[in-house]
N, C-alpha and C positions, 0 to 999 in steps of 0.2 A: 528506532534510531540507534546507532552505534551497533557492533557486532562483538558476541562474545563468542569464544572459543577454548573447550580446555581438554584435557588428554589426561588419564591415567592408565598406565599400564605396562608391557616390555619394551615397549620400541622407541625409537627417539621421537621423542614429541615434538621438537620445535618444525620440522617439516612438517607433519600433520597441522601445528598448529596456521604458520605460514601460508599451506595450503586451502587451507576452512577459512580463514580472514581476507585472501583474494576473491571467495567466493561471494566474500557478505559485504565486500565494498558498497554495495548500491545502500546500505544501511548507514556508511558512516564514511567519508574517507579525505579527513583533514589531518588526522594524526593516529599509528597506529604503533603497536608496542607487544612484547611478551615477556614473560619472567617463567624461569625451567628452575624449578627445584633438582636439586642433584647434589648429591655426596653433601649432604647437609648446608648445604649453601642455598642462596636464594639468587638468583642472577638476572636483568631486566635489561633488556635492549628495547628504544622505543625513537622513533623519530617524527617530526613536524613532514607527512606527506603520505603517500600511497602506499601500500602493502611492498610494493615493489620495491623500494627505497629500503622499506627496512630489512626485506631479503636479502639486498645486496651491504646491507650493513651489520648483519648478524653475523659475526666470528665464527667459522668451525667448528671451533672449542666449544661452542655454547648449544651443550646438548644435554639430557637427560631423560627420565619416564615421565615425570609430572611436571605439566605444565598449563598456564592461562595466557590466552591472547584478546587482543581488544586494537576495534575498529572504529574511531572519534566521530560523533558528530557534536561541534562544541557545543552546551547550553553555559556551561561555565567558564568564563577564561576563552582567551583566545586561541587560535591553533599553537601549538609549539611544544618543543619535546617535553618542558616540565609539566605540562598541562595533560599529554599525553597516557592515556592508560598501560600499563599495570600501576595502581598506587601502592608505595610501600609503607609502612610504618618506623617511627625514625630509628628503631631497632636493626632495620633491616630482616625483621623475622618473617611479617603476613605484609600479603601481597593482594590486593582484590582489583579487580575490574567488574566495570557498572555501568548497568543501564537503567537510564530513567533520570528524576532530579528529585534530591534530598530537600524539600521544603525550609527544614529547620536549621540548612546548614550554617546557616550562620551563627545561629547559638549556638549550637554545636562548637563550631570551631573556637566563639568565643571562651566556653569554658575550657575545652583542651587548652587555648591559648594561657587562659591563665594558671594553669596546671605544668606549665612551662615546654608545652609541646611546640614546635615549630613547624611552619607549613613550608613546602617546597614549591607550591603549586595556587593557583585560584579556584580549581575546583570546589565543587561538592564534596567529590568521590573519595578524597582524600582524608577526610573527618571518617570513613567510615575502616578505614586500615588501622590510624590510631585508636580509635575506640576499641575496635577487636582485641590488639594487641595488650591493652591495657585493663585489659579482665583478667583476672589472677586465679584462671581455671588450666589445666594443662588439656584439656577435649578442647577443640579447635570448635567442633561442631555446638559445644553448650557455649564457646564464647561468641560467637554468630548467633544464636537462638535468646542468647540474653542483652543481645546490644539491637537487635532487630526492633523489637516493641517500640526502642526511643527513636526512630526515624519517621519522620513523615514525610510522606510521599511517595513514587515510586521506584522500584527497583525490582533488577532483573542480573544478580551479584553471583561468583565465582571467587573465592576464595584458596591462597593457601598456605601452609604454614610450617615453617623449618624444624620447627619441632615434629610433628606428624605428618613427616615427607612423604607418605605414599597415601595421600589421598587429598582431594578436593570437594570445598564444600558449597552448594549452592543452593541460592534461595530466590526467592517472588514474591513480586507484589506490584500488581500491575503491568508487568515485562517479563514478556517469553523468557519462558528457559524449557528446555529441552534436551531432555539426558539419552543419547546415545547407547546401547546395549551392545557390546561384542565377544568376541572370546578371547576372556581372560583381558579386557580393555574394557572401558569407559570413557563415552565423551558426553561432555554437554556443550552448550550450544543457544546460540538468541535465534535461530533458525533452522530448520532440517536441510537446509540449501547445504552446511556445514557439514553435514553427518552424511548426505545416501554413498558418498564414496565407500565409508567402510561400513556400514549395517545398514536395514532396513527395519531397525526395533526399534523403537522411541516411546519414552515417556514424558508429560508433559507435564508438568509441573504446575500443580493449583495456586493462588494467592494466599500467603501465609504458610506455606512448607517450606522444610529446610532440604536436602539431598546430601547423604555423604556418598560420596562414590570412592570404589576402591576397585586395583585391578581384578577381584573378584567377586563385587557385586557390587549394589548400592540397597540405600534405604532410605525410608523417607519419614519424615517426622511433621507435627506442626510445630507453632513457636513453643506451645506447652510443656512440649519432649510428647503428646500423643504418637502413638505409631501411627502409620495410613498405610493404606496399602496400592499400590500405582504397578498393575501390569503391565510389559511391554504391549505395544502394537505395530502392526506391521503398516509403513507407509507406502503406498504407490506412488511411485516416482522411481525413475531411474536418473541414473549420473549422468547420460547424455544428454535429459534433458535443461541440462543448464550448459550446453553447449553452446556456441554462435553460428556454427557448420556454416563456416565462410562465408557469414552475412557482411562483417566486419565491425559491424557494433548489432548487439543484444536488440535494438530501437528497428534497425530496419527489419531483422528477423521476428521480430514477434509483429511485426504490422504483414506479414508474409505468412504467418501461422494464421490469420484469421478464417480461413476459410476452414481449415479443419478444425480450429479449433469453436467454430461454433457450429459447426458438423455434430462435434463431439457434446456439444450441450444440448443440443437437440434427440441426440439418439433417447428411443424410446421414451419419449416424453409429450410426441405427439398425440392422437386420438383421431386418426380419418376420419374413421365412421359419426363420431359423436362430434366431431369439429371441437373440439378440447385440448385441455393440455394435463399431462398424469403428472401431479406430483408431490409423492407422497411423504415428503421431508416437510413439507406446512404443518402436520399435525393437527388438522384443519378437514371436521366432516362439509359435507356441503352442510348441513343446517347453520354451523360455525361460519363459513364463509359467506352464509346473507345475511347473519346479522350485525355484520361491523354496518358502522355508517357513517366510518370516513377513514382515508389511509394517509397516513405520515409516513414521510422517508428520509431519512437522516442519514448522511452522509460526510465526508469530509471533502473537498477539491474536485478532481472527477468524480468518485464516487457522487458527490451531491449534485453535480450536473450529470449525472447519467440514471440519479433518483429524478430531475425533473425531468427527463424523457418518460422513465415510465409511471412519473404523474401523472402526466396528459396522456400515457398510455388506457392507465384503471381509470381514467373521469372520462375517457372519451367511450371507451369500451362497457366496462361495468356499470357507467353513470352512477358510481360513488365519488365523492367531492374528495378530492386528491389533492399531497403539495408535497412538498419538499423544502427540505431546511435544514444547512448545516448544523450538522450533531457538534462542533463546538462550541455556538453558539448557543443551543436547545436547553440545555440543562441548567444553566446560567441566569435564562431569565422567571425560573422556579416555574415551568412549565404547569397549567391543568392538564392531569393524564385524566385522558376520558375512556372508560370502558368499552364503549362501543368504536374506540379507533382501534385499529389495528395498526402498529408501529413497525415498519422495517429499516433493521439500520443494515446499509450497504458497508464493505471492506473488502478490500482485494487480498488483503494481507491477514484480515480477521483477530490484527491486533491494533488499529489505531485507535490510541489511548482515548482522546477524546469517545470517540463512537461507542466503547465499550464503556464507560461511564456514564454513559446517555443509555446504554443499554441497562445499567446496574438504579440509575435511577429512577426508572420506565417502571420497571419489575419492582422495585420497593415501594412504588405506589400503584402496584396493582394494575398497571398493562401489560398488555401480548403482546411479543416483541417477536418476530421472524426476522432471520437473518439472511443476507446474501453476499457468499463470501467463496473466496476461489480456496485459501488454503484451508485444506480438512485438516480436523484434529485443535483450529486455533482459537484462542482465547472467545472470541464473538462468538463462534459457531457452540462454541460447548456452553456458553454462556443462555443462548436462546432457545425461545419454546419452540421453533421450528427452523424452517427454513430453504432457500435453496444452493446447491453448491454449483460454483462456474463451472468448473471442467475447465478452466480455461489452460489450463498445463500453466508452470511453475513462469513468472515473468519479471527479467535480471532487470532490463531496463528500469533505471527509476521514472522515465516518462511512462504514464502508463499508454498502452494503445489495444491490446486484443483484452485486457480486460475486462477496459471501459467498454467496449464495444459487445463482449461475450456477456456484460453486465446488461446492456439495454438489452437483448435477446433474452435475459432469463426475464424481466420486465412484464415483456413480452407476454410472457408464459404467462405469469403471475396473472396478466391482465385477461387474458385470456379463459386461464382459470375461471375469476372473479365473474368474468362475463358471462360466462356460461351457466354460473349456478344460478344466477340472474335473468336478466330476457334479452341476450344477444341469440339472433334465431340462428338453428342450426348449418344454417347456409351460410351466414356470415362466418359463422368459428370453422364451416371446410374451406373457405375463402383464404382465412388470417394463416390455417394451417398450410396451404398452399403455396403462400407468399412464404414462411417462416424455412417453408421446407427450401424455396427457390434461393435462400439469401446467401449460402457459401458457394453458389455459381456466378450469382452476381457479384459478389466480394473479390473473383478470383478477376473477375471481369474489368474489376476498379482497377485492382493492384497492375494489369496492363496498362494504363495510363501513366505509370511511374516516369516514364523518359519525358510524358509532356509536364507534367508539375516539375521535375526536377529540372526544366526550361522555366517555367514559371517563377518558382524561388528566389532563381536567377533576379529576376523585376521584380518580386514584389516580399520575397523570405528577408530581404537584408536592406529595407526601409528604416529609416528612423522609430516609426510611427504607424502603423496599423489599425485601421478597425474592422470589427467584425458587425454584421448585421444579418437578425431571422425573423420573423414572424412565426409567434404562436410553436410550430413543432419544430421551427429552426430556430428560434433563440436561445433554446439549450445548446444545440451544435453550433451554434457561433460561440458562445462563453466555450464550451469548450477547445474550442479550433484554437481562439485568443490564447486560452491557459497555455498549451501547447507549443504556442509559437515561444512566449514569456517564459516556458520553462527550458524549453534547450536550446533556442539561439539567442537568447537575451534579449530580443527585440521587444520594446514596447509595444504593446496591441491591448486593444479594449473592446468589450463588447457590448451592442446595446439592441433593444426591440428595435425593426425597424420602425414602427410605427412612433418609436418616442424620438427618434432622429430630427423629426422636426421642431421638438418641446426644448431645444440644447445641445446635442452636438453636433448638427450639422454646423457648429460656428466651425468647427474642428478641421472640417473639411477641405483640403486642397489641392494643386497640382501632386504635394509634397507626401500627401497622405490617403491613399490608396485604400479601399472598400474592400473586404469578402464579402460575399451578399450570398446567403444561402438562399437558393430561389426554387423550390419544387413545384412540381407542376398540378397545385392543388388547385383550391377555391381563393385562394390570396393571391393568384399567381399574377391576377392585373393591378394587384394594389401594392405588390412588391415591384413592379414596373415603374409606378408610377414613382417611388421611394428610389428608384436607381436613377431616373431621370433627373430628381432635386439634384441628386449627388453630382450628374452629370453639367450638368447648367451651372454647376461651382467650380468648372474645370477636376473634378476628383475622377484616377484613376478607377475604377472596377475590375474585380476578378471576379465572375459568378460561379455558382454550382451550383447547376440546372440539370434537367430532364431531357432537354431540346435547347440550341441554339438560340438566343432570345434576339427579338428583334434588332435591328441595327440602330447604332450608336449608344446603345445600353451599357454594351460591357467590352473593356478592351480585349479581356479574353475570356473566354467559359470554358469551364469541366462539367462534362456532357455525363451525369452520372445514371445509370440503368434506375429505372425506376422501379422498385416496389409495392408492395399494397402502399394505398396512402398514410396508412397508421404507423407502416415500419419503416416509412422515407428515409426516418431520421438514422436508424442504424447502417444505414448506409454513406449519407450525406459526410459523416465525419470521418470518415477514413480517408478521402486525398485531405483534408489538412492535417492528419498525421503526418503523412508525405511529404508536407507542404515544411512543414517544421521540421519535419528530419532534413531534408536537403538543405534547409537554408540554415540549418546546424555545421549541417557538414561542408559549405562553402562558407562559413564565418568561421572554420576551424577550432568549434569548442570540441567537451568532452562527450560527446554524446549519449553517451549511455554514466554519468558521472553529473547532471547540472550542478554548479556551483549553487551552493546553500542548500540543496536540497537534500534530502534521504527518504527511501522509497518505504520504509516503514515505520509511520510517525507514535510510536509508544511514547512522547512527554505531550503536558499540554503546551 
C-alpha cells in the first residue's frame, strides 16, 4: 500500500517523479506529495487527491535533481494535505516518505512531544523525519541506520537531507523498495511499475538494509553499517505493458488479456506424452512430492478464494486432503506446522504483508513453503523454498481478474503435478492436459458474451443486494464473483453454499434480492435445480451460469458458459462475473480501476 518514488541524478526530477506516482496509484491514492531538494533548499508540494491534482498544483519553479514522491493510502489520519506524504522535520532539513505502519508510534511521538517537538500531522510517518533529524551525526545515512533499530513495525522509507543534497537514502522492513540502476541516475521505488520507463536494472532490497544512492552509484549496508553486496538484475517487463491500449479502464483490459495470458502460463509446462505437468520451480523431486500428506494454502481476498479452487483441485485430483485459509488470519492463531504439510502461500503482488509473515512464520517452525506469485523478483517469491510464477503480465487494475484466474490455472498444474506422482492413471492426466490446453479458446469464447452481461448488469449489477450461490467447486466462484461485485461497484452482495441456503438465508430472499447461482453441468447439477426452485417459490430473481439452458422457470436469465473438463469448470465459470462487475461499475459511474478504500498491494497488516 501507498507508492514511493525517488530520483537522483541530472535531469529534473519532479516529472519523473510525477510520472512514477500516476503509475503506482492503484497502491495508494487519497493524498499524494513531493519534496525536490535544490540549491540547498528542501521544497514539498502535496495535496488531499490524485496524482493529477497535484501535477496541476506543482509551480514551474519547483524543480531540481533530487527528489521523493509518495502515494497515500491512509492507516493513520485522515485523507488531507497535512497528513499527506513527504514528512518533514520541524527544521525544514529531512524529508521522508513511508510505507508500512510504525507500531510504536505513539511513544515515539510522545517523547519527541516532550522534548518540545511539535507535530503537523496524525501520522506515524512523521515521528520518523523528527527523529532522523535529531541525531547529531552529519552522514544522513548513519542518522537513518541509527534511528531504524527503535521502530517497530513495518517500513518501506526514502529519505532526504539539505545537508547532503545529492543523494537519497533508503531502507526496509517489510515493504518493497526497489532501486532503479541508470546512467549516471538512480531511482528507487515501492514498485518496478515506477522504474521499466527509464531502466531495466533493479535491485531489491532485503529486510534490515539501508541504500544510499547517488547520481553515480549506490551501496548498500545493514543496520550494523555491514556492507552487502546487491547486483543489478534485469526485469522482463516492458513500458507498454502498463498501458490500457484503448480499453478505457486497466479492469476491462486485463479481463481481455486472459486468454493469452494463460496461454502464456501454460507454455511449456504441459507433458502430452506423460499426461503431467513440468515444473521445476517447486524444488520438489517426485519422492518429495508423495510424501506430504496434506496441503495448506494461504492466501489473502482472491488469492484465498482462488487457494480454495485449487483445494478441491489437489483433494479431488491427488486425493491428498486439501484447504485453504486466509494467511491473515493463519499466523495469529499460533498455528501446528506439520512436517508432512506442504504449505503454499498465494500473491499476486508477492508482497502482501500478512502472506509473507505467514510465510516467515511457516519457515521458523520448520515448514515448506512453495509460493505462487505473478510478480518475479518479490518479497514472497525470494522468500520461499519453491514455487510457481503466473506469467500473468503486470495487472494495474486493483480488482484483481486475469490473476486470479491465471492463479486457479497454475493450481491446476500443481494439482496435476501432485496427481501424477501419485495414482491418477495416465489417461486421466492426457485428459486434464487436454482440457488445460483447450482453456484460452474457450476463455476467448466467454469474453464474446460481453454485450449480453453488460445487458445483464443493467437488472441485476446495480441491486441493492445480491447473492451469490455454488455447490462444492462453485462456492469458491460465487465468494469470489460477490467480492468483485463489492469491490468496484459498491453493491452489497454475499455469498453462501447452496446447499446451506436452506439452514438461513433464504429468509434473505426476495422480489428485491436477486440470485447468481453458479450451476455447472456436473453430478450436483439436479440438486442445484432443486436449490433454484426454493429461491424461485419466494418470488427471488435468478441469473444462472450454466453449461446449457436450464429448464423453464429456473432462471430469469442464463450465461450459457463452454464447458470444460469437470475439474477446470470453475476457471472458467468466474470470468462473466468479472464482467458482470465491471459493467455494473461502469453504469453506477465509480472509479473503476481506483475502488474507494482499497489498494491493490496490501504491504500493512
Amino acid at each position: 500500500m501507498c507508492g514511493i518514488v525517488g530520483y537522483v541524478g541530472s535531469r529534473d526530477c519532479v516529472p519523473i517523479l510525477l510520472e512514477g506516482l500516476a503509475r503506482l496509484e492503484y497502491r495508494g491514492y487519497d493524498s499524494a506529495g513531493v519534496a525536490v531538494v535544490g540549491r540547498g533548499k528542501l521544497r514539498v508540494r502535496k495535496v488531499k487527491g490524485r496524482v493529477g491534482q497535484l501535477a496541476q498544483d506543482v509551480p514551474a519553479r519547483l524543480a531540481g535533481p533530487v527528489g521523493i514522491g509518495h502515494t497515500r493510502w491512509a492507516t493513520h489520519g485522515v485523507p488531507s494535505e497535512q497528513n499527506a506524504h513527504p514528512h518533514v522535520d520541524s527544521s525544514g532539513r529531512v524529508a521522508v516518505v513511508h510505507n508500512g505502519v510504525i507500531e510504536n508510534a505513539e511513544e515515539l511521538r510522545a517523547k519527541l512531544s516532550a522534548d518540545g517537538v511539535v507535530f503537523s500531522s496524525e501520522t506515524d510517518t512523521e515521528v520518523l523525519a523528527h527523529l532522523i533529524a535529531a541525531v547529531q551525526v552529519d552522514d544522513i545515512e548513519e542518522a537513518v541506520r541509527r534511528v531504524l533499530p527503535d521502530i517497530v513495525g513495518t517500513y518501506g522509507i526514502a529519505v532526504v537531507d539539505t545537508r547532503q543534497p545529492d543523494r537519497i537514502i533508503a531502507a526496509r522492513n517489510g515493504s518493497p523498495v526497489i532501486l532503479g540502476v541508470g546512467d549516471k541516475e538512480l531511482f528507487v521505488a515501492s514498485d518496478v511499475m515506477a522504474l521499466v520507463r527509464h531502466t531495466s536494472q533493479v535491485v531489491h532490497l532485503e529486510d534490515g538494509e539501508v541504500a544510499v544512492l547517488t547520481a553515480d552509484g549506490f551501496s548498500t549496508r545493514t543496520l550494523d553499517a555491514t556492507v552487502t553486496t546487491r547486483p543489478p538484475t534485469t526485469v522482463d517487463v516492458e513500458d507498454s505493458d502498463y498501458q490500457a491500449e484503448g480499453y478505457g479502464h486497466f479492469m476491462r483490459k486485463e479481463i481481455h488479456d486472459q486468454p493469452t495470458a494463460v496461454e502464456r502460463t501454460l507454455r511449456g509446462r504441459l507433458d502430452d506424452r506423460f499426461g503431467t505437468a513440468h515444473l521445476g520451480g517447486l524444488n520438489l523431486t517426485p519422492r518429495e512430492s508423495r510424501e506430504f500428506k496434506r496441503v495448506k494454502i494461504l492466501g489473502c481476498g482472491s488469492a484465498h478464494y482462488a487457494g480454495q479452487i485449487g483445494a478441491q483441485l489437489i483433494e479431488e485430483l491427488a486425493r491428498v486432503p486439501a484447504d485453504s485459509e486466509p494467511a491473515s488470519e493463519f499466523r495469529y492463531r499460533n498455528p501446528l506446522i506439520d512436517p508432512d504439510t506442504l504449505y503454499v502461500a498465494v500473491s499476486q503482488s508477492g508482497e502482501t504483508y500478512d502472506t509473507l509473515a505467514t510465510v516467515q512464520e511457516i519457515q521458523r517452525k520448520g515448514g515448506r513453503v512453495l509460493g505462487v506469485v505473478n510478480a518475479v523478483g518479490s518479497s514472497i517469491a525470494r522468500q520461499c523454498d519453491g514455487g510457481i510464477y503466473l506469467h500473468a503480465g503486470p495487472e494495474i487494475s486493483v480488482t484483481s481478474t486475469k490473476a486470479f484466474t491465471v492463479t486457479t490455472v497454475d493450481f491446476a498444474l500443481l494439482a496435476l503435478h501432485l496427481a501424477r506422482v501419485r495414482d491418477l492413471s495416465p489417461a486421466d492426466g492426457q485428459r486434464l492436459v487436454r482440457g488445460l490446453r483447450a482453456l484460452p479458446a474457450q476463455i476467448s469464447e466467454i469474453l464474446q458474451l460481453e454485450d449480453q452481461i453488460a445487458g445483464l448488469a443493467q437488472e441485476y449489477g446495480t441491486c441493492p443486494n445480491v447473492m451469490f450461490i455454488g455447490r462444492v467447486r462453485g462456492w469458491p466462484v460465487a465468494r469470489e464473483g460477490a467480492l468483485k461485485l463489492k469491490e468496484v461497484s459498491y453493491v452489497h452482495a454475499e455469498a453462501y453454499p447452496a446447499s446451506e441456503l436452506k439452514h438461513g438465508p433464504l429468509a434473505l430472499i426476495s422480489p428485491e434480492t436477486p440470485t447468481v447461482a453458479i450451476v455447472p453441468d456436473d453430478e450436483l447439477y439436479d440438486k442445484n435445480l432443486t436449490t433454484l426452485g426454493e429461491i424461485k417459490a419466494r418470488g427471488g430473481p435468478v441469473l444462472a451460469l450454466a453449461h446449457r439452458e436450464l429448464p423453464a422457470g429456473l432462471a430469469d436469465h442464463t450465461i450459457v458458459v463452454p464447458k470444460a473438463e469437470p475439474e477446470l469448470d470453475p476457471i472458467l465459470l468466474g470470468i462473466p462475473l468479472q464482467m458482470l462487475a465491471y459493467h455494473a461499475a461502469v453504469l453506477l459511474g465509480h472509479d473503476v480501476d481506483h475502488p474507494r478504500n482499497l489498494a491493490k498491494s496490501v504491504t500493512v497488516e
